[in-house]
N, C-alpha and C positions, 0 to 999 in steps of 0.2 A: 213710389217716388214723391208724386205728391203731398203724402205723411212724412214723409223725411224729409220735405224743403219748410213743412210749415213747422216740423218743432225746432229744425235748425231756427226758423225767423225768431222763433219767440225765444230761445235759446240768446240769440244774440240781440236781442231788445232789452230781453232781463242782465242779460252779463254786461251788456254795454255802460248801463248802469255801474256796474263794478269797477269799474276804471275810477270812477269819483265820486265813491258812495259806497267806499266797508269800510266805515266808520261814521257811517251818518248815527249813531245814537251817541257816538263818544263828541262829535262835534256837536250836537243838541247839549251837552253838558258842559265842555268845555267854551263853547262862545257862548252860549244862552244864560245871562245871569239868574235869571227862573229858575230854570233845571238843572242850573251847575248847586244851586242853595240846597235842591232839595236830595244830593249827594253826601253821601253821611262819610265824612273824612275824618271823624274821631279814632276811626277803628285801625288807622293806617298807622302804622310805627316806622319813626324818623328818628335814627339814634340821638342821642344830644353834640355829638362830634358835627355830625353831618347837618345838623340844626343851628349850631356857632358859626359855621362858616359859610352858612348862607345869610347869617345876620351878616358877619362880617363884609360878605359882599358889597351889601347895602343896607345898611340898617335901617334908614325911612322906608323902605319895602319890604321889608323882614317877613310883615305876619302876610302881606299878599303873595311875595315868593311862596312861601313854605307852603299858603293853603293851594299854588296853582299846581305847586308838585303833587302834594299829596290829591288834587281834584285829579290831574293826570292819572297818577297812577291805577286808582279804583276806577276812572271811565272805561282808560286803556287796557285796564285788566293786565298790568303790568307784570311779569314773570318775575319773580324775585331773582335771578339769575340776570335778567337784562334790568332791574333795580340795582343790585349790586355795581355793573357797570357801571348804571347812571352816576351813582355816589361814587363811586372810584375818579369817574372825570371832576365833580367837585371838589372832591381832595385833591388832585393836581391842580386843582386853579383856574379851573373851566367857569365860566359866567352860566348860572343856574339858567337864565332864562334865554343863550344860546342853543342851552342842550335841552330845552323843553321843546324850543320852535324846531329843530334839528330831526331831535325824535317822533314828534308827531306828526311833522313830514313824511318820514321813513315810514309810520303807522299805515298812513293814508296810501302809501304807495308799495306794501309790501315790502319797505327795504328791512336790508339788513344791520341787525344789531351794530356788524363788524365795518357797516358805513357810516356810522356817529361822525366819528374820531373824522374824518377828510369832512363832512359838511361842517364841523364846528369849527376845524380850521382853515376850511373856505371864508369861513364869514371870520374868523380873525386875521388872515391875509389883507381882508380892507374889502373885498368882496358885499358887495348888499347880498339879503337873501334870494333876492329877486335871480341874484347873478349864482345865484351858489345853486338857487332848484334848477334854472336852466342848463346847468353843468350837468348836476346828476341826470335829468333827462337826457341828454345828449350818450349818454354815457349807458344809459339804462334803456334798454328797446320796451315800449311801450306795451301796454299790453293789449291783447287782440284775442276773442275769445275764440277757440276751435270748433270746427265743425264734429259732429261726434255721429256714431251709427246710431238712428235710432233704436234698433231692436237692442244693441249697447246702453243704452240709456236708460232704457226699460227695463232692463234685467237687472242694473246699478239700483233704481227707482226699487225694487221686490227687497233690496237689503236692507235688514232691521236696522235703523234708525236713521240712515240715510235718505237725503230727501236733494231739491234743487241747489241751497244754499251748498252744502256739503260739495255737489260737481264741479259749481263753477270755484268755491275757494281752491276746491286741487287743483283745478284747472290751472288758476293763479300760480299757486304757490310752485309747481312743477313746473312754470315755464320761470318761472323765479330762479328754482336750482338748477335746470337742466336737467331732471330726472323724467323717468315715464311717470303720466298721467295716471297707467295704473296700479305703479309704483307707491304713488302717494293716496290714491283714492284707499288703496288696500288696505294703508294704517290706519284710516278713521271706520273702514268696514271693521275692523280688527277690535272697536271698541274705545279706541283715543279722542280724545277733545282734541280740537285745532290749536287751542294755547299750548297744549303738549307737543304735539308734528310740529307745528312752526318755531319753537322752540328748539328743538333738536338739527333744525336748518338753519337756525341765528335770524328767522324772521320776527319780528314784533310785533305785528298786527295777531291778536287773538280772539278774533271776534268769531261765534259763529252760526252767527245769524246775520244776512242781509238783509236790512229792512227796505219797503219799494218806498220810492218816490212816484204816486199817480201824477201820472203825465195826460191829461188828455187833447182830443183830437182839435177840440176849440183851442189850447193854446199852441198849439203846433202851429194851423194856420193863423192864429192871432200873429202868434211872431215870426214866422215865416212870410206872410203874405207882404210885399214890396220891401222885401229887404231880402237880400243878397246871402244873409246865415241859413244854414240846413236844418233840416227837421235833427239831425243826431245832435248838430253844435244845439239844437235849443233842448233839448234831453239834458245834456250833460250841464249846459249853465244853468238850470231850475234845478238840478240834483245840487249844481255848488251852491246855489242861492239857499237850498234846503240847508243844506250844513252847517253854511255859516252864519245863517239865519238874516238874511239879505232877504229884500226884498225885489223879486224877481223883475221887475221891468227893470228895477236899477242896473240887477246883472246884466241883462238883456243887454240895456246900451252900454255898459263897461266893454260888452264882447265886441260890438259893433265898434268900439273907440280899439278896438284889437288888444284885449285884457285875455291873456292864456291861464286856464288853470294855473299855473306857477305865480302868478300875477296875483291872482285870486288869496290865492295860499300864502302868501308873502305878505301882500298886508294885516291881512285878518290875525295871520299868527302874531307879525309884531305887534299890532294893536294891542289885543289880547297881552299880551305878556312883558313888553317893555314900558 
């Protein structure tokens, strides 16, 4: 019993993390001007239809649009199937850098491909984005990692290539479609990348590795002690502060001033991209 409360704990110390932080290497490139330069976007092909009419958008931002999509696409590890899409919304008339902030929203949170289309016209209703994430959240039950059988765990852990990161993205992703856990676990034992499985469920996010964020015990109590936030809200704001490359006491009191993820994610992406 005791073996099976303590991998639960760490089980749900490392997954809790995942809630806002599978795509911490793609936010290190996309907000990081350092590490987004040293992203090689030569190799990315943007037809020249689809490259007119994001001049035409805006021509004084021409060559910043074009290099943020193409920095998107190689961080995001973009499916060419959910690329296609993307340029199909620019041929209708979609603002390039709605469906950038839109989609890498969706990335961060496991959405769905087929949820573009309602946030980008959330935010053309007159909506802020502030107001559009908070919908989707509302709309979308959070996620919450599950308790699993250890000796289950373990015998997942003996399949060739299979490791921690591989559990918890099924985890995700299955409570994403409403299928069994070992329903989805079973395609990636089967030999599949994640950008393949999540592709096939119209998820976006193809990441498949989590990278950690060391959290330790000095800043737990550092930001815990006479303040009223919990050891998990101060996890999860040093995972966003990692992201988006914020400087952690900054997050710290943005939270205390009652800034939610969605808050977080709202600026940083308009920043970035408008």
């Amino acid at each position: 019993m005791q073996k099976n409360k303590l991998f639960r704990i760490l089980v749900v110390i490392v997954a809790a993390g995942l809630i806002v932080q599978s795509a911490i290497y793609a936010y290190a490139g996309i907000f990081g001007e350092q590490p987004g330069d040293s992203i090689d976007i030569s190799v990315v092909h943007v037809s020249p239809e689809i490259e007119n009419i994001i001049k035409e958008q805006e021509p004084g931002e021409f060559t910043k649009n074009l290099n943020n999509y193409k920095r998107m696409l190689v961080v995001l590890n973009v499916h060419d199937t959910f690329k296609t899409k993307i340029e199909n919304n620019i041929v209708s008339g979609k603002r390039l850098q709605d469906i950038l902030i839109a989609y890498q929203y969706l990335n961060e949170n496991y959405g769905l491909i087929d949820e573009l289309d309602a946030l980008i016209t959330a935010k053309e209703s007159g909506n802020t984005w502030l107001e559009a994430f908070n919908a989707y959240k509302q709309d979308n039950l959070e996620f919450v990692p599950r308790s699993f059988d250890f000796n289950y765990l373990e015998e997942l852990m003996k399949s060739d290539g299979i490791n921690e990161d591989d559990i918890m993205i099924a985890d995700r992703v299955s409570q994403k479609v409403g299928l069994p856990f070992e329903d989805i676990i079973s395609e990636r034992i089967s030999g599949k990348q994640w950008k393949e499985i999540n592709e096939a469920y119209g998820i976006v996010n193809a990441q498949n590795k989590l990278p950690r964020v060391p959290v330790t015990q000095e800043q737990l109590k550092k930001y815990t002690t006479g303040s009223t936030i919990t050891e998990e809200v101060v996890v999860e704001t040093l995972v966003i502060a990692f992201k988006l490359e914020m400087d952690e006491q900054l997050a710290i009191n943005k939270v205390k001033e009652g800034y939610t993820k969605e808050k977080f994610f709202a600026e940083a992406l308009e920043s970035k991209y408008e």
